[in-house]
C-alpha positions as CSV (number, residue, x, y, z in Angstrom):
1,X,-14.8,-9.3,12.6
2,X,-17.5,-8.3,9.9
3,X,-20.3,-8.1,12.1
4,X,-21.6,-4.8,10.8
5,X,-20.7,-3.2,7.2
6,X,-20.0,0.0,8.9
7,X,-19.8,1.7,12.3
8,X,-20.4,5.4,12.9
9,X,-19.1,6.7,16.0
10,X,-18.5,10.2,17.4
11,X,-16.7,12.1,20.4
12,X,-18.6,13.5,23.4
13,X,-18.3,16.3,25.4
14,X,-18.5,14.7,28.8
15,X,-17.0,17.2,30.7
16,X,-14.0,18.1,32.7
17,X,-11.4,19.0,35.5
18,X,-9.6,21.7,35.7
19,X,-10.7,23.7,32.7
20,X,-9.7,20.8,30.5
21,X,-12.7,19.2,28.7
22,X,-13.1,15.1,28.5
23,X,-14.5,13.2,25.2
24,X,-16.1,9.8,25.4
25,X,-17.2,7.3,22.7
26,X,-20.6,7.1,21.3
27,X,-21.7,5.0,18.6
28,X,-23.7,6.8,16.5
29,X,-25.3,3.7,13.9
30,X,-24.4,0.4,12.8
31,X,-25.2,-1.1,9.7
32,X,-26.0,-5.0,9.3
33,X,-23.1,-6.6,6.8
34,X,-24.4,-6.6,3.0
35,X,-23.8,-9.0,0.2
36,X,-21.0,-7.9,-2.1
37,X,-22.9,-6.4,-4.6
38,X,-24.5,-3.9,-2.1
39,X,-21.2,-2.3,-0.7
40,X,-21.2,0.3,-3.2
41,X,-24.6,1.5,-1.7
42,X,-24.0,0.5,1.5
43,X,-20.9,2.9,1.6
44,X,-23.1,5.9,0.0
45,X,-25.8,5.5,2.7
46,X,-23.0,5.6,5.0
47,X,-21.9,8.9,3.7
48,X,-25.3,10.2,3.4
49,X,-25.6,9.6,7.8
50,X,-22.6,12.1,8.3
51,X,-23.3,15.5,9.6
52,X,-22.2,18.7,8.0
53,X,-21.1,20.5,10.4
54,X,-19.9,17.6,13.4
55,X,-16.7,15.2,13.3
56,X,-17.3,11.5,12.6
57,X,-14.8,8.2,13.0
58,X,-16.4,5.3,10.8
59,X,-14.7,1.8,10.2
60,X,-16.2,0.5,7.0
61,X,-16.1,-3.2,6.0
62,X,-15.2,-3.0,2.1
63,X,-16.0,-5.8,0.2
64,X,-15.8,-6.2,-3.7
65,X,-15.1,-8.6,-6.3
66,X,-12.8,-7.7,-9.3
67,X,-13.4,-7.9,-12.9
68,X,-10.7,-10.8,-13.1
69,X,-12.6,-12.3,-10.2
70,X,-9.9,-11.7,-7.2
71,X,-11.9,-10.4,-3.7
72,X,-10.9,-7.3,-2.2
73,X,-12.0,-7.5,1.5
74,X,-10.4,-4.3,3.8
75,X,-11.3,-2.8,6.6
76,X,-11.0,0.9,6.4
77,X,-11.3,3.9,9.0
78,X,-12.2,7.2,7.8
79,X,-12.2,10.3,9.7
80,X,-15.0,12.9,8.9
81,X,-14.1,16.4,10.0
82,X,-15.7,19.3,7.8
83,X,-14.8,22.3,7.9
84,X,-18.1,23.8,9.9
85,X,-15.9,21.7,12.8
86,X,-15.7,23.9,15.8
87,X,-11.5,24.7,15.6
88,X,-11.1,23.4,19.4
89,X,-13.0,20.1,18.5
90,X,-10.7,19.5,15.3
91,X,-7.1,19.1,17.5
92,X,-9.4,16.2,19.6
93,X,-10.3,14.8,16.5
94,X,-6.8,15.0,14.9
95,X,-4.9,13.2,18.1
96,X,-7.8,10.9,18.8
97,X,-7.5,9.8,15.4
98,X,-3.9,8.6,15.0
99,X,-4.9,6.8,18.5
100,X,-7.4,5.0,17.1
101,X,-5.4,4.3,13.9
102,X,-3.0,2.6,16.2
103,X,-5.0,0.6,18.1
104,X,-7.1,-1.0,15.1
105,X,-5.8,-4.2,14.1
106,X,-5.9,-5.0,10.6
107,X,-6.8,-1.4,9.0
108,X,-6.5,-1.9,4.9
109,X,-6.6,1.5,4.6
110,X,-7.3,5.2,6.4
111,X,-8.9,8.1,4.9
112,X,-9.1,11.6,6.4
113,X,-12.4,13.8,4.3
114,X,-13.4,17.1,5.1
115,X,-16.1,17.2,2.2
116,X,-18.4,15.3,0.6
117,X,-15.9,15.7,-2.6
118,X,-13.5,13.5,-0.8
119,X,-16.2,10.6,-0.4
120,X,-15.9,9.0,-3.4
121,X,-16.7,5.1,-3.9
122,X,-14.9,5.0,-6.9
123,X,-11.4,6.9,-5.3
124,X,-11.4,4.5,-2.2
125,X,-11.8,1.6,-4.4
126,X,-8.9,2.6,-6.7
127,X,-6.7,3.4,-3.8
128,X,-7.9,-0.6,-2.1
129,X,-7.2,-2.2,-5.5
């Protein structure tokens, strides 16, 4: 709906029954939506919000005009997971992930980083073009 740029969101313990722990939602920051011209920084203070060492869902509202003038305008959902992820917490994040890529409507594109190395600006926009 492009009401925000970008949404950070996260998994919470929140218990459990049974010896089986429960997650639930939390949304972590949202951004106000930007001008074109600002998405490239608007995505790098977006990556500069992630932890190091804790598992992040973010839906980012790309927006860009090309050299020969045609708009690229894509939502795309990005799963954080470093590798300082507690082991138990990454199989949540794994299989709460392909749920949520199922259930978003209109996803451009899905990217799955366990670095900073795999947050580049430039790659995502290649791979949108």
């Amino acid at each position: 709906r492009h009401k925000h740029k970008y949404v950070i969101f996260s998994l919470k313990a929140a218990g459990g029954v049974g010896g089986k722990a429960t997650f639930d939602w939390s949304i972590d920051h949202k951004a106000d939506p930007v001008t074109d011209d600002k998405n490239r920084e608007s995505f790098e203070e977006m990556c500069k919000l992630l932890p190091v060492d804790e598992a992040r869902f973010v839906v980012f509202d790309f927006t860009e005009t090309k050299a020969d003038g045609r708009l690229i305008k894509k939502l795309v959902l990005l799963k954080w997971c470093p590798d300082a992820t507690h082991f138990r917490v990454k199989t949540v994040i794994g299989g709460t992930y392909q749920t949520l890529k199922e259930k978003l409507a209109g996803l451009g594109k899905d990217i799955q980083a366990s670095d900073a190395a795999d947050l580049s600006y430039d790659t995502l926009k290649a791979a949108l073009a």
